[in-house]
C-alpha positions in Angstrom: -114.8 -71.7 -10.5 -114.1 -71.2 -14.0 -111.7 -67.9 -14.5 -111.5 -67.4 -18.4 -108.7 -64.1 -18.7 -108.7 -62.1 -21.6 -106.0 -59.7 -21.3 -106.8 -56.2 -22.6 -104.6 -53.9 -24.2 -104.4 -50.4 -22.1 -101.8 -48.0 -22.9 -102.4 -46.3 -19.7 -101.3 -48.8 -17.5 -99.4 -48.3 -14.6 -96.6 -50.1 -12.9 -97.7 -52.8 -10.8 -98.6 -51.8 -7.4 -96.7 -53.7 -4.0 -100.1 -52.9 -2.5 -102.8 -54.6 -5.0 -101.1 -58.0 -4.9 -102.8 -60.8 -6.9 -104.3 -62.3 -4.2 -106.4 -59.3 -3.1 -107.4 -58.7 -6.2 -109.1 -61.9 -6.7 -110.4 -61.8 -3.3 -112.6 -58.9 -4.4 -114.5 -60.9 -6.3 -115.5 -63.0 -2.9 -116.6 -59.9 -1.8 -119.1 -58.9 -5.0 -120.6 -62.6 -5.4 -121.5 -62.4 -1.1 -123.7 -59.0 -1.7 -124.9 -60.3 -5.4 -125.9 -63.7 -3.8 -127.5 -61.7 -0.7 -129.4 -59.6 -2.8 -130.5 -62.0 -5.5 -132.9 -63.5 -2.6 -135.1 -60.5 -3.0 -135.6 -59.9 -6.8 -138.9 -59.5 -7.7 -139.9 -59.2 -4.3 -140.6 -55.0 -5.1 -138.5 -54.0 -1.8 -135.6 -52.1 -2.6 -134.5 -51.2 1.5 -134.4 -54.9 2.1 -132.4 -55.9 -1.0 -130.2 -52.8 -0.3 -129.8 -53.8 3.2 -128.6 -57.4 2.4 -126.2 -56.6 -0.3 -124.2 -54.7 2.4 -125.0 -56.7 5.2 -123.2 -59.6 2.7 -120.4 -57.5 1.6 -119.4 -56.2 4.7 -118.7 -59.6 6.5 -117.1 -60.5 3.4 -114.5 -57.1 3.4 -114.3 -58.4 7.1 -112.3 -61.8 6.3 -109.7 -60.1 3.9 -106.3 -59.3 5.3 -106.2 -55.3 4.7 -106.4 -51.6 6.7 -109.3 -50.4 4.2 -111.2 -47.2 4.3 -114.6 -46.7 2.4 -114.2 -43.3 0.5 -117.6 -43.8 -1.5 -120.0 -45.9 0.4 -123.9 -45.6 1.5 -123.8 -42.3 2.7 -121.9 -40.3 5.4 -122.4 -42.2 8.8 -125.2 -40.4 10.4 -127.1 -41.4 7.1 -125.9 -45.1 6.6 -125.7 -47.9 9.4 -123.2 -49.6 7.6 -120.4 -49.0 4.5 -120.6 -45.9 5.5 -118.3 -43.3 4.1 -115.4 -43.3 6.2 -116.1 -46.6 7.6 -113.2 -49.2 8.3 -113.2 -52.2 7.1 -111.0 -55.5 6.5 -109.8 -57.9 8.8 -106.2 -56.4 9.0 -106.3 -52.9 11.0 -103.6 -50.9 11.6 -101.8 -54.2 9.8 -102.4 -54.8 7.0 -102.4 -52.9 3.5 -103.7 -49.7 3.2 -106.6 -49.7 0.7 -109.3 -47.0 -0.1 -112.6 -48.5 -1.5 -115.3 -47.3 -3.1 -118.4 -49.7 -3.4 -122.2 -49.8 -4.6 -123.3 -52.9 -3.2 -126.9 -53.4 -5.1 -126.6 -50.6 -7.9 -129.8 -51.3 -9.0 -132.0 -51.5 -5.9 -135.1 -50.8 -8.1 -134.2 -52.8 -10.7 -133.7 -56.0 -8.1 -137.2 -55.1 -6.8 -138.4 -55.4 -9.6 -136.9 -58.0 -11.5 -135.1 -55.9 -14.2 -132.3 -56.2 -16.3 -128.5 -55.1 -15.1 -128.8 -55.1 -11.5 -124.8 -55.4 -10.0 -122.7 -55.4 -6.9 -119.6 -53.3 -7.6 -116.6 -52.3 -6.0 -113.4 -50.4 -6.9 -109.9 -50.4 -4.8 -106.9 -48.7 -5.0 -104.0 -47.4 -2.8 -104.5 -45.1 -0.5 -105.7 -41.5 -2.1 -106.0 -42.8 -5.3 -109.5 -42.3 -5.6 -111.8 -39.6 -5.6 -113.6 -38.8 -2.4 -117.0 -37.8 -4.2 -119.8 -36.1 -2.7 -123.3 -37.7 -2.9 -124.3 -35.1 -5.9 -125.5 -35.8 -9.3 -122.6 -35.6 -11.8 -122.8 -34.5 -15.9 -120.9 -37.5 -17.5 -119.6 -38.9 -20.9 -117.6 -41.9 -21.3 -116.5 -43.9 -24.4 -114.0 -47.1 -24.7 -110.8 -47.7 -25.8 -109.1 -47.3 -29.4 -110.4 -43.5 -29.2 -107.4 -40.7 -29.6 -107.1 -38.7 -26.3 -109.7 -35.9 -25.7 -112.4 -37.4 -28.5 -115.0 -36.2 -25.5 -115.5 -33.5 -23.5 -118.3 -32.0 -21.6 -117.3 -28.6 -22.8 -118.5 -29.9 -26.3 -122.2 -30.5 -27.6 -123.8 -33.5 -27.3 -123.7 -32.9 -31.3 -120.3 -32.5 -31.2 -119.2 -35.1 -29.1 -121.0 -37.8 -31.3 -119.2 -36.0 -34.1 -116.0 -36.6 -33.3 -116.7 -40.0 -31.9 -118.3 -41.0 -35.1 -115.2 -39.0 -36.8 -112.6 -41.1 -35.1 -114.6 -44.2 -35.3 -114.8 -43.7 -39.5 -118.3 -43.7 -39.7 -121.3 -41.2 -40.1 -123.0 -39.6 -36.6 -126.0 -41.8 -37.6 -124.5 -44.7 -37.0 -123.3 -44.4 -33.6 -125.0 -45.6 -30.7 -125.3 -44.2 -26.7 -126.5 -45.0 -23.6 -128.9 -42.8 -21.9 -130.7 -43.1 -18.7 -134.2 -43.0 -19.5 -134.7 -39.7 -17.1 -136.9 -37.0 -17.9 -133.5 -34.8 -16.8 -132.6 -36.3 -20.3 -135.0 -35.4 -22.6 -133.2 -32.6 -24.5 -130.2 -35.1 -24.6 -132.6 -37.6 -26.4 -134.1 -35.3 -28.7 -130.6 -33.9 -29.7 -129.4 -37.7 -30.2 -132.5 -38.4 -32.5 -132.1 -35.4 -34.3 -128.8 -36.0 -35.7 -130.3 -40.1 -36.6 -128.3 -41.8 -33.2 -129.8 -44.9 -31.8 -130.3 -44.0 -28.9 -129.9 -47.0 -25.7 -132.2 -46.2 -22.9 -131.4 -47.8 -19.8 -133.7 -47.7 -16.6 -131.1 -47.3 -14.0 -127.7 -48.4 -13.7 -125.1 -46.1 -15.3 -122.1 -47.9 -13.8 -122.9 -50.9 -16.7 -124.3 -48.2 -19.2 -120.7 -46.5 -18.6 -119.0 -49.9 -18.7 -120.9 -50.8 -22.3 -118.7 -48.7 -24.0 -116.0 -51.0 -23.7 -117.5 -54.0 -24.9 -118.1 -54.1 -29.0 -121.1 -56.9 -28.3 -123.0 -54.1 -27.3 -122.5 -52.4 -30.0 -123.2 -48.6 -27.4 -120.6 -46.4 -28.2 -120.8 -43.4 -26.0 -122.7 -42.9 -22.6 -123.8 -39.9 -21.8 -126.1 -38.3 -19.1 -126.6 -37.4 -15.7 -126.2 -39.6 -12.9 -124.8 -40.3 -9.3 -121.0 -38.9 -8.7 -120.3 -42.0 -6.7 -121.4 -43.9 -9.5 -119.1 -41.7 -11.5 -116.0 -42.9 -9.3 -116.7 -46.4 -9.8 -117.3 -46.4 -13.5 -113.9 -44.7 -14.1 -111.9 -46.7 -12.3 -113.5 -49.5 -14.8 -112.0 -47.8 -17.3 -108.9 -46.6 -15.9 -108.2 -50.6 -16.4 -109.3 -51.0 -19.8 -108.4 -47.6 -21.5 -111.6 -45.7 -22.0 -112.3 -42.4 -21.8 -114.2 -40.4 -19.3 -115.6 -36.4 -18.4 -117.4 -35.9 -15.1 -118.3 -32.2 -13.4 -120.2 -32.6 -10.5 -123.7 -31.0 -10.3 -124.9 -29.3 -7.4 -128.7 -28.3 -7.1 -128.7 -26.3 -3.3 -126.6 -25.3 -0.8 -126.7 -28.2 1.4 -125.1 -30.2 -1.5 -122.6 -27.5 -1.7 -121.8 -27.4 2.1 -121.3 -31.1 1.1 -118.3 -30.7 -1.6 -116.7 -28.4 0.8 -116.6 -30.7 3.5 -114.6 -33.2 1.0 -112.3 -30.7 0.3 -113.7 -29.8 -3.6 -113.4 -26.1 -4.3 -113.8 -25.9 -7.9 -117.3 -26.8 -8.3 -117.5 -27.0 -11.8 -114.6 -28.6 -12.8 -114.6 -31.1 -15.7 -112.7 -34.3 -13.7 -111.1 -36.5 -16.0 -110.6 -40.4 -15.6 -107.3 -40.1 -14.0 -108.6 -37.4 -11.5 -111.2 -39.8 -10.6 -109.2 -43.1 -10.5 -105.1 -42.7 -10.2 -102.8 -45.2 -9.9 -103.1 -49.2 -10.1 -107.1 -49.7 -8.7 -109.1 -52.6 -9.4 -112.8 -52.7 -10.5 -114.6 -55.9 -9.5 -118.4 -56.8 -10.2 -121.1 -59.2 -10.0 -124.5 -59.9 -11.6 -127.5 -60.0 -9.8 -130.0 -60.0 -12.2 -129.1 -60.6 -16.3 -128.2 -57.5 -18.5 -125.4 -56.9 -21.0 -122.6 -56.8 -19.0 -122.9 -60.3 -16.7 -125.3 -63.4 -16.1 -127.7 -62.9 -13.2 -127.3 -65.0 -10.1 -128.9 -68.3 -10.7 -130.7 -70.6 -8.4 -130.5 -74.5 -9.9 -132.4 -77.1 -8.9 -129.8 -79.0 -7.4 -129.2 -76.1 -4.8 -126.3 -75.1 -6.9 -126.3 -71.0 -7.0 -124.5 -69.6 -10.2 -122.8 -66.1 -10.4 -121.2 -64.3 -13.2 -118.1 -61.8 -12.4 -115.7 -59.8 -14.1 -112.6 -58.4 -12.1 -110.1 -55.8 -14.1 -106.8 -54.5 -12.8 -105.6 -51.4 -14.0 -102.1 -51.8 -13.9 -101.7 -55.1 -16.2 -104.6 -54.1 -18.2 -106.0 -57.8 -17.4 -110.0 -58.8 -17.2 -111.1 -62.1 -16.0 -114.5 -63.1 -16.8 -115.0 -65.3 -13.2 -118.6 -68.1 -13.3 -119.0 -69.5 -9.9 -120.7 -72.1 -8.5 -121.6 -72.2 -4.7 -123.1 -75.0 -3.0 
């Protein structure tokens, strides 16, 4: 295993928690490359259920052989929906024992790009202490993110889409035609497109996977700027607490379309339904974001199958309170 560390600068980072130690955080990545190597046996094969199914099956016995009490706060579904990683669901090898952790996980984010043998396809997880992160509904969620080296409150959601990109490009030093987002390529999006193009934006259309769109932002190779868009809140959760260990900026406000989803907030406790959550209401404290490619895209290398029998993985595994990212490659035999 080759671990190249790049430590990032993050002025928001928080004192090192006696409850994340180094070895657990590490071990997380165990726990990414088992559902990213599970899954990778059904790209192409167009069926998401089964890829799904094996990227959980795979992570599960692999939260199963780390010493900790954890809890799954965003998971699959509630348990009458999911038959495993379900939200609420204990897991780690450690209960009652060991350290209390609250998870929240995606374990094939991207189950139609895996069936289909697209690009960004990941297994993701974030940790953090106990009540540290946000116990989001299954709901869509408004969202706009950025990376670091942006002043505090550059976006908001109370804001245009014009005037986000604005300031962005304001703060940045350049003109609004120059900067670049992320979009999902939803028909939910077409007025944010049009807006975008209207002002000269390139505008980066992604099929699905707005935990790596969100997590582009941080990474000038890119060269994406902003995200901004509708998408899952769980996928919300996990996409802050990426950022919460680089320095990046995120707005989320949950979107509910019917009454069921409603019933839904209230059963997590959220009564304000349309507050604007920012990153630290999403993702407090030291947390860790850990993920794994399972098919290629901008973020990480796609889990490889060599002819020696060698399989390949890519990783990258941030902690919030040191501000450190380790780039992980793998090889399993």
């Amino acid at each position: 295993m080759n671990d190249n560390t790049s430590k990032v600068a993050n002025p928001g980072a928080t004192a090192p928690s006696q409850v994340l130690d180094r070895v657990l955080v590490l071990e997380m990545v165990r726990v990414t490359e088992a559902a990213a190597i599970a899954a990778s046996k059904l790209i192409g094969r167009g069926d998401e259920k089964a890829a799904d199914a094996a990227a959980v099956e795979a992570m599960r016995e692999a939260f199963d052989e780390l010493y900790m009490d954890g809890t799954v706060v965003i998971g699959e579904g509630e348990r009458d929906e999911a038959p495993m990683l379900y939200i609420g669901e204990k897991v780690g090898g450690a209960p009652g024992k060991g350290p209390k952790i609250d998870i929240a996980l995606d374990p094939l984010e991207g189950t139609t790009i895996t069936a289909k043998a697209g690009p960004n396809a990941l297994a993701v997880l974030a940790a953090a202490e106990e009540g540290c992160l946000l116990n989001a509904p299954d709901t869509y969620m408004d969202k706009i993110a950025v990376g670091p080296g942006y002043p505090e409150g550059v976006i908001s959601l109370e804001k245009s889409v014009t005037e986000n990109v604005e300031a962005v490009a304001k703060a940045k030093g350049v003109e609004p035609a120059e900067i670049i987002v992320c979009v999902l390529d939803r028909p939910r999006h077409a007025d944010i497109i049009s807006e975008l193009r209207a002002i000269g934006c390139g505008v980066y259309l992604i099929p699905d996977g707005d935990v790596a769109g969100v997590i582009a932002t941080t990474d000038e190779d890119t060269t994406i700027d902003m995200y901004i868009g509708q998408g899952g809140a769980p996928e919300g959760v996990l996409a802050a607490a990426a950022l919460r260990c680089v320095g990046g900026q995120f707005n989320g406000r949950l979107v509910f379309r019917n009454d069921d989803e409603r019933a839904r907030a209230a059963k997590w406790g959220i009564e304000d339904l349309d507050r604007i959550y920012k990153l630290e209401d999403l993702a407090s404290g030291d947390c860790i974001f850990a993920a794994t490619g399972v098919t290629d895209g901008s973020l990480l290398a796609g889990v490889k199958r060599l002819r020696s029998g060698v399989m390949t993985t890519e990783s990258v595994v941030m902690r919030a309170s040191s501000g450190t990212v380790r780039w992980i490659k793998g090889e399993h035999r």
